[in-house]
C-alpha positions as CSV (number, residue, x, y, z in Angstrom):
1,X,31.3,169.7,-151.9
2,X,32.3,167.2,-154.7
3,X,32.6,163.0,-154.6
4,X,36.8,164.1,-154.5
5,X,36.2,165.6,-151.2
6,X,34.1,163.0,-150.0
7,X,36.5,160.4,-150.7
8,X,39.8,162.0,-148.9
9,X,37.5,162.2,-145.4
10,X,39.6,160.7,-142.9
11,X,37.8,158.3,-140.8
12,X,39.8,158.7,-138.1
13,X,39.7,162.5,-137.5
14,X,35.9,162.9,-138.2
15,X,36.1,166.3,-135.8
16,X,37.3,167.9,-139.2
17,X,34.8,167.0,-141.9
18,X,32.9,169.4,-143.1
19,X,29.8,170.4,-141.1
20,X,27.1,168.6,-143.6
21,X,28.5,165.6,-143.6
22,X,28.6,165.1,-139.7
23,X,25.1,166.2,-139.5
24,X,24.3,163.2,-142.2
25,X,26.3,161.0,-140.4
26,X,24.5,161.4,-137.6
27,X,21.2,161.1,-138.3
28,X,22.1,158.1,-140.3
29,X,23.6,156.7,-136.8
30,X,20.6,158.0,-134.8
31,X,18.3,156.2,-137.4
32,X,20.3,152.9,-137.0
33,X,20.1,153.2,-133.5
34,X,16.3,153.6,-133.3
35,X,15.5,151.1,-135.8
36,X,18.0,148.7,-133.6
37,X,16.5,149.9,-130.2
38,X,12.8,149.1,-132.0
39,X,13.4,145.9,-133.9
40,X,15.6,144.0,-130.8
41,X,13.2,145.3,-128.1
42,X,10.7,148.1,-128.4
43,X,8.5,145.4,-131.0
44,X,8.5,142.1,-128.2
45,X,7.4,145.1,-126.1
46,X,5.0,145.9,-128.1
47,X,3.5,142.5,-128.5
48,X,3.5,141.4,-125.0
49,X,1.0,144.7,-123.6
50,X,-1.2,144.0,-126.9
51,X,-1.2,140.4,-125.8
52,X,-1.7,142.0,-121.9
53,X,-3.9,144.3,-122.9
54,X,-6.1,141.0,-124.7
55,X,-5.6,139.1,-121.4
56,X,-7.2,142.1,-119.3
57,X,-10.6,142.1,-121.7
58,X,-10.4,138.5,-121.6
59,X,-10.6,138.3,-117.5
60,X,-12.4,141.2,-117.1
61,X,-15.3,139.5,-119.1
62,X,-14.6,136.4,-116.9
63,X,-14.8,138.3,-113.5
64,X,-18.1,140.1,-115.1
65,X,-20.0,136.8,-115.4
66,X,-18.6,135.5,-112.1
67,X,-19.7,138.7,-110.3
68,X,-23.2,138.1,-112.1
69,X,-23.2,134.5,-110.7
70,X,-22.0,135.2,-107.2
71,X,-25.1,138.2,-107.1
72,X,-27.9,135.7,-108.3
73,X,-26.4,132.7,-106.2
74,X,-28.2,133.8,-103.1
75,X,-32.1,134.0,-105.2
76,X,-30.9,130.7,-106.5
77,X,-30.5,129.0,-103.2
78,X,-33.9,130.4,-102.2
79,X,-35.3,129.2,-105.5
80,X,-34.0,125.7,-104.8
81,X,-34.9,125.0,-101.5
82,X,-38.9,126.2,-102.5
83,X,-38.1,123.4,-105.4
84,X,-37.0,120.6,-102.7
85,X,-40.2,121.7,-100.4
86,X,-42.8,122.0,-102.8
87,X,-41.1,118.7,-104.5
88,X,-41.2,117.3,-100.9
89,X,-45.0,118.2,-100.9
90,X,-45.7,116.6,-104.2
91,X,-44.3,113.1,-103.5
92,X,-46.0,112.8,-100.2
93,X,-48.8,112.9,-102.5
94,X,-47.4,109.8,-103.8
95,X,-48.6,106.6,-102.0
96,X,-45.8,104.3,-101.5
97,X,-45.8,100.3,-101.7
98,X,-48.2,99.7,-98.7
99,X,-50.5,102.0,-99.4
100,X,-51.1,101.3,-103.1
101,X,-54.1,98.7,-101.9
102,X,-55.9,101.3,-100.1
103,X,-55.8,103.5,-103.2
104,X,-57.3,100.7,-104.7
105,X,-59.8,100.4,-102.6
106,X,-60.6,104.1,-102.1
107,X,-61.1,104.4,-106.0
108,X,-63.6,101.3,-106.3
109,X,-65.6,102.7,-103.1
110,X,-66.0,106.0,-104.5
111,X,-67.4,104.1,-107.7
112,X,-69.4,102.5,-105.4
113,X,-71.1,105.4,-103.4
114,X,-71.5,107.1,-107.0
115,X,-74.2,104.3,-107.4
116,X,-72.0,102.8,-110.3
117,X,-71.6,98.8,-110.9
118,X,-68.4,97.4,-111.4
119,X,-68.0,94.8,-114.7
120,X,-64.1,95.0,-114.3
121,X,-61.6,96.5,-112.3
122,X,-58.3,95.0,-113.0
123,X,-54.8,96.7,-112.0
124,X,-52.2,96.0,-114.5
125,X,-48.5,95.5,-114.1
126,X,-46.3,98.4,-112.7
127,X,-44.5,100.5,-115.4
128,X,-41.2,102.1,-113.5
129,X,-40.3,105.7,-114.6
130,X,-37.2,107.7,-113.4
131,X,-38.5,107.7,-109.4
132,X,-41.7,106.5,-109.3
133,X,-43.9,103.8,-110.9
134,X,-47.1,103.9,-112.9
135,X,-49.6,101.4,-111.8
136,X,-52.4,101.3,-114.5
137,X,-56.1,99.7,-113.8
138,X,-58.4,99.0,-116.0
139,X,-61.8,99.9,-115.4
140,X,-65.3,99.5,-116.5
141,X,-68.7,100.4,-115.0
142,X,-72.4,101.0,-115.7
143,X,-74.3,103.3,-114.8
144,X,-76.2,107.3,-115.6
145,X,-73.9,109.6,-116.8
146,X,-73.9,111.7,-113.9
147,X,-73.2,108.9,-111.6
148,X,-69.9,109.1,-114.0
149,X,-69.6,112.5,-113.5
150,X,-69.8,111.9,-109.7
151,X,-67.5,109.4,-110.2
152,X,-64.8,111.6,-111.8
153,X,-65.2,114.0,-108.7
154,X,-65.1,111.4,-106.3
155,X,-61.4,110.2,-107.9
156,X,-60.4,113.4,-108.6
157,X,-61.0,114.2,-105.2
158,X,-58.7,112.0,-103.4
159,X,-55.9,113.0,-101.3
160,X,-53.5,111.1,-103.8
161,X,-52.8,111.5,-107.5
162,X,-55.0,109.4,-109.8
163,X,-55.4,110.6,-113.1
164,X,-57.8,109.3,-115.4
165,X,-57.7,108.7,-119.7
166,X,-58.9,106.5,-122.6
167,X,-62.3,107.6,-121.0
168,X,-65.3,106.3,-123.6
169,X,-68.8,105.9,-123.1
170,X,-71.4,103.9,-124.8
171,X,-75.3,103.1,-124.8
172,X,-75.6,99.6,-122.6
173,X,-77.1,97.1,-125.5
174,X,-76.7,99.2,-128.5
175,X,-78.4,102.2,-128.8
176,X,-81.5,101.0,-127.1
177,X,-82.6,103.9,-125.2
178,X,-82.7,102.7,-121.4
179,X,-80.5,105.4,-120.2
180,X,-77.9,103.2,-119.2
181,X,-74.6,103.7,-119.9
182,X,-71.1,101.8,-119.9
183,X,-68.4,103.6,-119.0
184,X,-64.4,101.7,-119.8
185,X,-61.4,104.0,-118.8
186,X,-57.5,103.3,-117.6
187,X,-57.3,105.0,-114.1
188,X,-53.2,105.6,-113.4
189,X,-51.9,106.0,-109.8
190,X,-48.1,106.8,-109.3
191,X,-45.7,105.3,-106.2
192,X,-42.6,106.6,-105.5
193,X,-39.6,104.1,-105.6
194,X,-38.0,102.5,-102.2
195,X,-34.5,103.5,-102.1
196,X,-33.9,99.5,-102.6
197,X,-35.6,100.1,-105.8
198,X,-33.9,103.1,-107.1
199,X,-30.5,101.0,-106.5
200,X,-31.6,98.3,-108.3
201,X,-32.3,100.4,-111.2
């Protein structure tokens, strides 16, 4: 077959070209066909399951994490309400306003009974925190340093929360040796705040 040939085909009786040439022609059409078929719809098809497909990791990860949640939320609900008893527990431990003044007076009697004497016992202003207040007292006594000790105990003891610090001890007169000793520490009791105070903060 020679270019002559080619150029007297007659487009409108292709049933007579020669058998090569129709076999070109239509793979050529098939070709343009597919690529058509592909470029117009096939790709957007193609890019909406890849973006699908994303989607699916995407909530799968989601519903993971939620399914994790949802099977610790019942431990959690356990876990809080030991928090709000054993909170509960810990600020009854707190004295509130009117009992403050029998604190005091529990921590100066058990000074007392530990044989120690009182130069100063002076409470100091309140300091608020977030729900409860600090109410600092200075203190200083004289006495053996196992009435201290006794002391201590005796504070430590009680049925509220007193915490002692800035603890120092020093020879009475010096370092003469009499034995007796003088004792200055800042004993710290905690209140919890009234709901009227909590507002007005």
């Amino acid at each position: 077959m020679n270019l002559s040939e080619l150029q007297n085909l007659d487009p409108s009786n292709i049933g007579n070209w020669p058998k090569p040439i129709k076999m070109a022609v239509i793979v050529v059409l098939s070709a343009a066909v597919l690529f058509a078929g592909y470029w117009f719809d096939t790709k957007d098809q193609i890019a909406l399951l890849e973006g699908a497909q994303a989607k699916e990791v995407e909530l799968k990860n989601i519903f993971e994490a939620k399914q994790r949640r949802a099977a610790s939320l019942e431990p959690l609900k356990r876990q809080l309400a030991e928090m709000k008893q054993s909170f509960g527990a810990m600020l009854r431990l707190l004295p509130n306003r009117t009992e403050i003044e029998g604190l005091l007076v529990d921590i100066s009697q058990s000074g007392l009974a530990s044989g120690l004497e009182f130069e100063l016992f002076k409470p100091s202003l309140e300091v608020p925190a977030e729900f409860y207040a600090i109410q600092p007292i200075q203190i200083r006594v004289t006495g053996t340093y196992h009435e201290f000790g006794e002391f201590i105990s005796a504070v430590a003891a009680l049925p509220r929360i007193v915490t002692q610090h800035e603890i120092a001890i020093v020879p009475v007169g010096g370092q003469k040796a009499g034995g007796e000793l003088r004792m200055n520490l800042i004993a710290k009791t905690y209140r919890y705040l009234e709901e009227d105070e909590l507002q007005a903060k």
